[in-house]
Every structure is written in structure tokens, then in C-alpha cells.
C-alpha positions as CSV (number, residue, x, y, z in Angstrom):
1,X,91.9,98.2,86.5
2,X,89.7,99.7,83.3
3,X,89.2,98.2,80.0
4,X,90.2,101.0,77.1
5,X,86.6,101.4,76.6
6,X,86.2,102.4,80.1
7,X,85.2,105.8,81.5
8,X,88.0,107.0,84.5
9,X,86.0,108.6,86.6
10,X,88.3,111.1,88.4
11,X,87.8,113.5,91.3
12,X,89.8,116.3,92.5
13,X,89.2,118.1,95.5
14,X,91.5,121.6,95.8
15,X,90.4,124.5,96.9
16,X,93.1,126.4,94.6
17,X,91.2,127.3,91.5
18,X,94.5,127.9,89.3
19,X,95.7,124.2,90.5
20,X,91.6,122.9,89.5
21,X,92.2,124.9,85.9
22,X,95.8,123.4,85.5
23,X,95.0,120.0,86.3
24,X,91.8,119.8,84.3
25,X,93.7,121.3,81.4
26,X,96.4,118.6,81.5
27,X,93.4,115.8,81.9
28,X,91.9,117.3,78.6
29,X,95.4,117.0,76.9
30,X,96.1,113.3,77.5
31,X,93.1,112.6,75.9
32,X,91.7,110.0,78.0
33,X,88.2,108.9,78.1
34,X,87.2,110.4,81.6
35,X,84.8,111.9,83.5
36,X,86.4,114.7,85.7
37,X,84.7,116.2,88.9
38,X,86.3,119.1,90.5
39,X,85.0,120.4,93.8
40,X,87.1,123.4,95.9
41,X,86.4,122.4,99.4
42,X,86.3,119.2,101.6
43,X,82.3,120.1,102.7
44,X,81.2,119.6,98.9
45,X,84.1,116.5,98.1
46,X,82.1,114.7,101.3
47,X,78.7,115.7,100.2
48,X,78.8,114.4,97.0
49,X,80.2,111.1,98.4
50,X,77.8,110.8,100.4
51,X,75.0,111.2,98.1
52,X,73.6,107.8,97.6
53,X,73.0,108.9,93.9
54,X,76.5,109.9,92.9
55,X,78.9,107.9,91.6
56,X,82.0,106.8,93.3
57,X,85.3,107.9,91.6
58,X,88.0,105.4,90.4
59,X,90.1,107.9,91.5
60,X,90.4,111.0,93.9
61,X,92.9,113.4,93.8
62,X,92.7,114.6,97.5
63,X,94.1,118.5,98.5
64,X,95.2,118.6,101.7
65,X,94.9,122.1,103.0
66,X,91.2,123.2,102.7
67,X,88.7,125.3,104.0
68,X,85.4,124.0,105.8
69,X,86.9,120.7,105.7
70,X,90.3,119.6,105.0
71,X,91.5,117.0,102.9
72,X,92.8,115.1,106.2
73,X,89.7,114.7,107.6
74,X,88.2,113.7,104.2
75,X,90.7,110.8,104.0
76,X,89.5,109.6,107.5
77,X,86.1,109.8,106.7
78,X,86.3,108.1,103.3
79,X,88.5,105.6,104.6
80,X,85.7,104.9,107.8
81,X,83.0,104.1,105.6
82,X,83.0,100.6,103.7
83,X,81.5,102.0,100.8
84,X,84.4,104.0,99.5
85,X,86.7,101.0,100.4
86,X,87.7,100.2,96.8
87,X,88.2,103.9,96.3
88,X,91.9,105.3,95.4
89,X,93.0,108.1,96.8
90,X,96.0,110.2,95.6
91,X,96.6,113.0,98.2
92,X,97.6,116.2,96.1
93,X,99.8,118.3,97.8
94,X,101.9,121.0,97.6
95,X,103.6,120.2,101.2
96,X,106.2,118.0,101.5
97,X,106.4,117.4,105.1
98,X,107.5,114.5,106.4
99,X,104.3,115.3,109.1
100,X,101.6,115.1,106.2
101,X,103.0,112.4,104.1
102,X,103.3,110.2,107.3
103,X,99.9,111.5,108.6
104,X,98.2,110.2,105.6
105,X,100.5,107.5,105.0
106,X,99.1,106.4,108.4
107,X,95.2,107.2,107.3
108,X,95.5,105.1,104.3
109,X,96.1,107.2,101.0
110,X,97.2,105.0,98.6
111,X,99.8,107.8,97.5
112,X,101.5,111.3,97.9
113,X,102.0,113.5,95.0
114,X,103.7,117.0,95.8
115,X,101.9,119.4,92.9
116,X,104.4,119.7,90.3
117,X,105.3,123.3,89.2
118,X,105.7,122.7,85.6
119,X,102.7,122.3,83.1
120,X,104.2,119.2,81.4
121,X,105.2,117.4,84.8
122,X,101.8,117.5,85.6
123,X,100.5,115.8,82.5
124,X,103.6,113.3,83.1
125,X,102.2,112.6,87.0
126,X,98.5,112.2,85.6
127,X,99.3,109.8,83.0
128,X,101.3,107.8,85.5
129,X,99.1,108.0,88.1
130,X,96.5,106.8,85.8
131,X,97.5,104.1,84.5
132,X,99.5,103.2,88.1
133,X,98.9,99.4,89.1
134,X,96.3,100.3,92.0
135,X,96.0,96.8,93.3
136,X,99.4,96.8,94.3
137,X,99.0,100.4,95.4
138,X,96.4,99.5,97.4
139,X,97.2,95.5,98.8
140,X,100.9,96.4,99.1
141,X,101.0,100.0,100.6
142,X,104.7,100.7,102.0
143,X,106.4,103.8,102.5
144,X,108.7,103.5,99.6
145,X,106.0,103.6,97.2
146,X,104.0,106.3,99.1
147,X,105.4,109.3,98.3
148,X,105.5,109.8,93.9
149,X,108.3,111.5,92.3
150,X,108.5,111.7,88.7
């Protein structure tokens, strides 16, 4: 997907400010060449989507439960619109009902991550995620390969 040189630009919508601190912490620590955009509710995520001037992520790290706007309805939203067609979304969870994984299974996440407890796991998840094959993430979705476990 990126040449080494390239910049990941990465968003993460969660409206849990310890998860937003963990996660860009562990981003920071693997020492990729990104560009990290946090936002803690679904209102400001679709804003800045939405802003002709912004720039679309190669990646969004998509909370589920959120105030103003949850990260269900952002999913069907950015998946309605043509413009974010080529963008990957990687709903970041800590439910693991079957309801929600099928739900945006069905709304076309390109993969479920339930929010790892442990510091290093979540550094593990990022890196795979990351450097994940999203062509065939995205061409090839099946419910085997939905749901991420490390």
C-alpha cells in the first residue's frame, strides 16, 4: 500500500481519552513515519471528513460507542459517500458482541479489533494492522478475517 518513504496518515476516533493517550503512545513507539489525527467524538471525526481541505486517512481507527455521533453511524456515512471509498476502516472496540462485529461487518469495516488491555499488545495490533495487506482486506472481506486477534 505505502512506499517506506511514505507518510501513514492515521485517524482514530474514541471518545476515551486514556485509550486516545495509549494508542498515540504506542504509534510514537513503533517509530513509523505517520501523521496521527485523534478526534473524541463521531461529530468532529465526520467534520473533518467532510472538509473538502482535509486529508483523507489511509487509515481510521473507528470507536464504536460515542457521544454526538457514534462510530456506527460514522461507518455508514463514510461508507455512503464515494469519496472515502478507498478509505480503510478498522473499528476499535472494546465490545465483543457478536451484534457489533456483525453490524459492522454488514456496513463494511474492513476489520474488528477488540482494544487490547495490555500496553505491548497494543503496539503488536498497530504494527499488524499497519502493515496488514488492505487490498485483500478490502476486495476479499469474509467473516473469518473480520474479527483480529493477535
Amino acid at each position: 500500500m505505502l512506499t517506506n518513504e511514505s507518510t501513514l496518515r492515521i485517524l482514530l476516533a474514541d471518545d476515551d481519552e486514556d485509550d486516545r493517550t495509549f494508542f498515540s503512545e504506542a504509534i510514537a513507539e513503533l517509530k513509523m513515519t505517520n501523521q496521527l489525527t485523534l478526534f473524541n467524538d463521531g461529530k468532529d471525526l465526520m467534520e473533518y471528513m467532510n472538509n473538502p481541505d482535509s486529508q483523507l486517512p489511509h487509515i481510521l481507527f473507528l470507536d464504536l460507542n460515542m457521544p454526538y455521533k457514534n462510530g456506527l453511524d460514522c461507518l455508514k456515512e463514510i461508507r455512503a459517500d464515494q469519496r472515502f471509498k478507498n478509505v480503510s476502516v478498522a473499528i476499535y472496540s472494546t465490545s465483543s458482541s457478536e451484534k457489533d462485529i456483525e453490524n459492522t461487518f454488514v456496513e463494511g469495516a474492513n476489520i474488528y479489533i477488540k482494544k487490547p488491555n495490555d500496553f505491548s499488545e497494543l503496539k503488536k495490533v498497530i504494527k499488524e494492522v499497519v502493515h496488514m495487506n488492505w487490498q485483500f482486506h478490502s476486495s476479499g472481506l469474509n467473516k473469518e478475517t473480520f474479527f483480529f486477534s493477535i
